[in-house]
N, C-alpha and C positions, 0 to 999 in steps of 0.2 A: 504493500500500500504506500510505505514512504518511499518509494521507487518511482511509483507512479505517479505519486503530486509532483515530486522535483523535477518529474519529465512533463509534465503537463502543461502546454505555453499558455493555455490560459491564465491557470494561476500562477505563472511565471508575473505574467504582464499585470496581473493582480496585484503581486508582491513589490514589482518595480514602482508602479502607480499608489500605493500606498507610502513605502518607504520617498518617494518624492513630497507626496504631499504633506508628509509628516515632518519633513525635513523645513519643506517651504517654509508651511506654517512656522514652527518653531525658531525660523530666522526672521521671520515675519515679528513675533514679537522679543527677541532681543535686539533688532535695532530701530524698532517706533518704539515708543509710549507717548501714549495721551492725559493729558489733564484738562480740566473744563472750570470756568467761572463763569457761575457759581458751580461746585462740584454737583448737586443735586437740585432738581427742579419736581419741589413740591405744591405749586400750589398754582399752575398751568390753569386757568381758569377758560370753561368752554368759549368758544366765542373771539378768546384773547390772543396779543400777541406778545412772548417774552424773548429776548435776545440770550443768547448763549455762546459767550467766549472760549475758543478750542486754540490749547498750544501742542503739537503736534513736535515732540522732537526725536531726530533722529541721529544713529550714532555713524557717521561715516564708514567706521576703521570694519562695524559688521554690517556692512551692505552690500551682499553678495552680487549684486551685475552690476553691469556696463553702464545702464541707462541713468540719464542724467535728469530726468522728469517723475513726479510721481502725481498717481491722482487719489484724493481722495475723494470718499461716497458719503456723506453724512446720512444715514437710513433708521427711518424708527421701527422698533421690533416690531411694532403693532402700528400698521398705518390708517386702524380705524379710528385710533383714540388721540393723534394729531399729525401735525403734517412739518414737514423739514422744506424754509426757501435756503437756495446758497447750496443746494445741497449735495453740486457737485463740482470740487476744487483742485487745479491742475498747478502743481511748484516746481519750477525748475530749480537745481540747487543752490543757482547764482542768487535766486530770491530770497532765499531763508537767509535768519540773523547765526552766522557764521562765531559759535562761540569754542573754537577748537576743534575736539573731534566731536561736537555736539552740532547740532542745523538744526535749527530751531525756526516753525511757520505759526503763524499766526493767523487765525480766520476766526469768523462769526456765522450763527446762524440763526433765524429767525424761527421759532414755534409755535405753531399754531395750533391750542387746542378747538378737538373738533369734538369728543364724548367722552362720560367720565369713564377712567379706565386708567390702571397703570400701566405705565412700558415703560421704554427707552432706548437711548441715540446709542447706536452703535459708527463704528467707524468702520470701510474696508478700505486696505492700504492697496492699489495695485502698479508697480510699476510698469511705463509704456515708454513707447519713442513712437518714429514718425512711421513707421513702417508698421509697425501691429499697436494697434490701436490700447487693446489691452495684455497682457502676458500670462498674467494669475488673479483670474478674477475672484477665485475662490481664497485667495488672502485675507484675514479676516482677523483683528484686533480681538483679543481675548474676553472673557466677561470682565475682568479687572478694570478694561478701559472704558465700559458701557457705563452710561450718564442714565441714572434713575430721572424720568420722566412721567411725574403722574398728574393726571388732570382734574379737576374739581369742578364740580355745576357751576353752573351763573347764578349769583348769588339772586338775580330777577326769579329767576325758576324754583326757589324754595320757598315761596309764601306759604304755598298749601303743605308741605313739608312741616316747616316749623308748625303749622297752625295743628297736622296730625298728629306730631308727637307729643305739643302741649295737652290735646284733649284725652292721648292716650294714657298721658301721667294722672290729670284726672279720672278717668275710668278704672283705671285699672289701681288708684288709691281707692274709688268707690267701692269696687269688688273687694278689695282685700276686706275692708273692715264689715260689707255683709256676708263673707267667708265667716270672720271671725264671731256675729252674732250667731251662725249656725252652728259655730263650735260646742260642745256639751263637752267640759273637761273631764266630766264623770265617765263619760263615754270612752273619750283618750285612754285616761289613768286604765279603767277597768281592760282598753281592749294592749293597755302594753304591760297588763298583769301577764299576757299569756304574748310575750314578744318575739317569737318567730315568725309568724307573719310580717308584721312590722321590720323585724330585720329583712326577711328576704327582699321584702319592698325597697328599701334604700341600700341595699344591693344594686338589685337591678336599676334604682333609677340614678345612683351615683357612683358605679363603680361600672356594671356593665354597659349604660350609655352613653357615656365619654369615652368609652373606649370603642363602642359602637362607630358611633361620631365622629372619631380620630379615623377609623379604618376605612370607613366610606371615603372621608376628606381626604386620604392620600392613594388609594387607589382609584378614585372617579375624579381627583378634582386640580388637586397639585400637578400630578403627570400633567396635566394639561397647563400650570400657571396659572392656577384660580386660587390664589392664596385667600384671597379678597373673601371669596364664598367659601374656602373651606374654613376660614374664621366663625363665617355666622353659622356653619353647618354645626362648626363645635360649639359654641358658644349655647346653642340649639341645646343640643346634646348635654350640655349641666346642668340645664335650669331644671327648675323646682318641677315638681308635676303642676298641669293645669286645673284651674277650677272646674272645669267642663269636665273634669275623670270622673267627680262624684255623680252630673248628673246622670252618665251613660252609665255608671254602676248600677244606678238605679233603675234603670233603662233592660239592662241587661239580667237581673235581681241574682247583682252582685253583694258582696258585703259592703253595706253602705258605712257602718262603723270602722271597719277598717280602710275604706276609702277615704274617709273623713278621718282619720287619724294620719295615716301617712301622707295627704293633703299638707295638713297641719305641720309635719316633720319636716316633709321635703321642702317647708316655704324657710324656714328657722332654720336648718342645717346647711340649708343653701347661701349663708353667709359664709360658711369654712369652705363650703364643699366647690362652690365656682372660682373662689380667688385660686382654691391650692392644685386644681384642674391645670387652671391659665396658669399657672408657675411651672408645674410639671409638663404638659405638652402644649401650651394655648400659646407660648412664645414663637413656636414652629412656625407658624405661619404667618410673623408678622417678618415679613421680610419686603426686599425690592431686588432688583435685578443688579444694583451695584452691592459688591460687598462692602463697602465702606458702609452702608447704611445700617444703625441700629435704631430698630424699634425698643420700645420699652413699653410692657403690659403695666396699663394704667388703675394699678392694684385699688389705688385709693377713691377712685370714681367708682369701680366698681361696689366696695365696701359701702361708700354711700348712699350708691344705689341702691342697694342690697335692704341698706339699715330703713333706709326712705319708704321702703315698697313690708317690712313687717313691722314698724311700728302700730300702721294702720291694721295690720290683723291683730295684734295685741290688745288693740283700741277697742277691736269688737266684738275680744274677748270680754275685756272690762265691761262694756253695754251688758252683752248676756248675761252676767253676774250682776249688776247691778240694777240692770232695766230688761228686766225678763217680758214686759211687753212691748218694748221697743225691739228685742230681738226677735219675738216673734213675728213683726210684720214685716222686719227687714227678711227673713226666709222666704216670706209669699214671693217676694220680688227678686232672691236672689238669682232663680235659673234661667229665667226670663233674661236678664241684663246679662247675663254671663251670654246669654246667648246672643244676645246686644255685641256686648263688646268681642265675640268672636265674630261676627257679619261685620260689625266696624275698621277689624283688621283687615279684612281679605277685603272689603267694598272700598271704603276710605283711603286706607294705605294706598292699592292698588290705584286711585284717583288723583293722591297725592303724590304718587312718585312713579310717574308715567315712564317715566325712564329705562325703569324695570323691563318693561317692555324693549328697549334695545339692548338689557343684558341678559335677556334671554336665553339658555341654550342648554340643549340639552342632556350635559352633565350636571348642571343647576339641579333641571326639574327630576332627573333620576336619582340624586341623592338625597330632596327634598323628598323625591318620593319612600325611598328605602330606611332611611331615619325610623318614623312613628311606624311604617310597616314590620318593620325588625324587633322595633322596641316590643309591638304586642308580642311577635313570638317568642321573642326569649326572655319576656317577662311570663307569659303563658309554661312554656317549658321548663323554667326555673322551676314554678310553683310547683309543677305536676311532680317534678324529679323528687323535689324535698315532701312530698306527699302531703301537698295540703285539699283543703275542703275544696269542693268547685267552686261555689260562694268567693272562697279567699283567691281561689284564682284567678276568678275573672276581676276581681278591684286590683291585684298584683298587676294581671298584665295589662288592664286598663290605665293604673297607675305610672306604669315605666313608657306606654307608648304614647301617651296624650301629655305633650310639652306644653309648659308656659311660653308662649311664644308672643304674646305680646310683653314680656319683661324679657326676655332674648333683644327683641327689636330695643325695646327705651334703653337697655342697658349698651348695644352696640351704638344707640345713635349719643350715650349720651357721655362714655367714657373714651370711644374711641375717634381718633381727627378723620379728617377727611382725605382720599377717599373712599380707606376702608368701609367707616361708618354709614357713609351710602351703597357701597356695591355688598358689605356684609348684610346690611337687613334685608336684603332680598328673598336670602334662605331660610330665616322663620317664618315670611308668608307664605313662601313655596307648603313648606310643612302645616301651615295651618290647612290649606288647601287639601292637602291629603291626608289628614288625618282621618275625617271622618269615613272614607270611605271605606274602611275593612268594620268599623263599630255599625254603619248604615247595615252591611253585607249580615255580621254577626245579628244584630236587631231582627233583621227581617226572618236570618233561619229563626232567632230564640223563639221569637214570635208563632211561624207556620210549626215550631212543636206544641209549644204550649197548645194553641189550639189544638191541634193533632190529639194531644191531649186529655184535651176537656171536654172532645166531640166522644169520643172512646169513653170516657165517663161519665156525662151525661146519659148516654145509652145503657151503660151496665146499673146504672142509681137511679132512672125515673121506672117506678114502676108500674106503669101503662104501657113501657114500652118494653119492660120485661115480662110483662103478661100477655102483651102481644105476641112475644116471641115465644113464649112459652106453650101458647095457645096453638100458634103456628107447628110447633114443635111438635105436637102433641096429635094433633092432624096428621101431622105427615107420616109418626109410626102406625096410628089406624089405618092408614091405607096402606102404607106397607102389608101390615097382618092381613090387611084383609086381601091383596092379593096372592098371600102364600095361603089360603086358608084353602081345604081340597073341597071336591064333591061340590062346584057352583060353578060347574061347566054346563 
């Protein structure tokens, strides 16, 4: 076999063609490098235009040809999210500023953000003369010398923005504190007398869906350069359960008292449990295309948020201990508004941030979609392994699949800059979106059994309709007999 590859001219010409281009490359960058001022371009506004300074120096002594001319390509990695003028520039050596064995050029280019998105400006160095136009087009400035380019909305386009996530902080304050009047601490206490349920619950909703989360977000989302969205994918993925678990507990005639207690856990424990997430893996994805750039997970916006969004369920705890009929009329009204403020995310947001609609794509919607779909099965699978009740199962894997995802969104829009915090809240709408459809799917069988059910019981319990059949029954062996009977031929 190694006989035969060595005589093989294809992969001869393979191997020549590779060791060239590996060679190039690597001459390619020991004698450019580039620098940029400003090094980083953060805050490219749609619409706008920002200038950017390129020193482009080269080292004589490693300049492997003849040719006396070089062109550069200034190219953005993504040319849907802006545009490069200038961007294509030809030096003879005599032009550069001649600092020893250093030639040093000088150029500007103009950027034009077109849609929010991050990229950035890459360089290709190609030496040419008059006879070939170009030599090695495939010559190519390493990522070290790429210039982080990210773009931002036009501050015009975020009225209804800003206006969504002020009302969503009010709402979703309104919610917490009539979560907190349906709380019965009696209830808590009694159902973490017997707390394996309860644990398996904040299992799966903080240890197995962050990790759910993370795995989706690097295999659908990063390979692709979707840091942006596998932020909100994760970020998804910590939050607390929703208030909408207990009503589909009920729905489903789940354990509403254990649904309602790990509700309660998961809002409270979700102050340690999302900051020490983003420490552990949440920094992964705050990245850009230069390595010079460090992100920093903004621990302490988060922690506010956090404290901001359960004081209010505390709040109505206190009501229900102290104004028992205050808290009962807050329950008449709480699944209604929950239900509210889930049609407000997916209606509203989606009206407010139109934009969505151009970041569209369909690794977005398949890991928005596989998140809450996942969550239910191995929040379902968990229970069933650990051998609990059916009851405790369906609020377990209700529990782990149905996200807070409007405290995902405030908390991306409200700890992180821009324009993470625009292209991350994409992915807790995506998720609100699909949520419901495996509990619709569950509802409808629970439903056609129950009936199933009651129709088969009703018949064996009304007794008119057992004497019916009895009667019938009864007929039927008379005739029998009486066709085996002899002699009434």
């Amino acid at each position: 076999m190694g006989t035969l590859s060595n005589s093989c001219p294809v992969l001869l010409v393979l191997r020549v063609l590779i060791h060239f281009v590996t060679s190039t490359a690597s001459s390619v960058q020991s004698y450019v490098s580039i620098s940029y001022e400003p090094s980083m371009v953060h805050d490219l506004v749609e619409d706008h235009n920002k200038t950017v300074h390129i020193n482009i120096n080269m080292n004589r002594n490693l300049y492997p040809y003849n040719y006396t001319r070089l062109r550069f390509d200034l190219l953005p990695l993504h040319s849907e999210f802006f545009d490069v003028d200038n961007y294509i520039t030809d030096f003879e050596f005599s032009e550069g500023h001649d600092n020893g064995d250093v030639i040093t050029y000088q150029t500007q280019a103009n950027l034009y953000g077109k849609m929010l998105g991050k990229s950035a400006l890459q360089v290709v160095v190609e030496p040419i003369d008059d006879t070939l136009e170009k030599e090695h087009k495939f010559m190519q400035i390493s990522q070290n010398d790429k210039m982080d380019v990210w773009v931002i909305r036009n501050p015009d386009k975020q009225q209804f923005t800003k206006v969504f996530v002020v009302t969503l902080i009010i709402l979703i304050t309104i919610a917490n504190v009539l979560m907190g009047c349906e709380l019965d601490m009696n209830v808590v206490y009694e159902t973490l007398r017997k707390p394996i349920a309860p644990a398996i619950g904040f299992f799966t909703q903080f240890v197995l869906m962050p990790l759910i989360s993370f795995t989706i977000a690097n295999l659908i989302l990063v390979p692709r350069g979707l840091n942006s969205f596998a932020l909100g994918l994760f970020v998804c993925g910590c939050a607390p359960a929703g208030g909408a678990s207990n009503f589909w507990t009920l729905l489903l005639d789940g354990n509403a008292h254990l649904s309602v207690t790990m509700t309660f856990l998961s809002m409270v424990t979700s102050l340690i449990m999302m900051p020490l997430w983003m420490n552990l893996l949440g920094y992964k994805f705050l990245k850009g295309y230069s390595e010079g750039v460090v992100m920093k997970v903004p621990y302490t916006k988060i922690f506010m948020g956090l404290v901001a969004l359960i004081v209010p369920l505390l709040l109505g705890v206190l009501i229900a201990k102290k104004k028992p009929n205050w808290a009962a009329n807050a329950r008449k009204v709480l699944r209604p508004f929950l239900i509210f403020v889930l049609v407000f995310v997916v209606v509203f947001g989606t009206f407010s941030n139109l934009y969505m609609f151009e970041l569209m794509s369909w690794p977005a919607l398949l890991s928005g979609l596989l998140l809450p779909w996942c969550g239910f099965m191995f929040g379902c699978f968990t229970a069933i392994f650990l051998r609990q009740k059916p009851e405790d199962v369906t609020a377990i894997a209700i529990e782990t699949g149905v996200q807070n995802t409007g405290i995902a969104i405030m908390l991306l829009k409200f700890s992180f800059s821009e324009p993470d915090a625009d292209i991350s809240s994409l992915l807790p709408v995506i998720v609100a979106c699909f949520t419901p459809g495996p509990l619709l799917i569950g509802f409808a069988v629970h439903s056609l059994i129950k009936w199933t059910k009651k129709s088969s019981s009703i018949i064996s319990q009304d007794p008119e309709k057992r004497l019916e059949s009895g009667v019938r029954g009864e007929s039927n062996v008379q005739l029998i007999q009486s066709n085996e009977s002899p002699g009434l031929d």
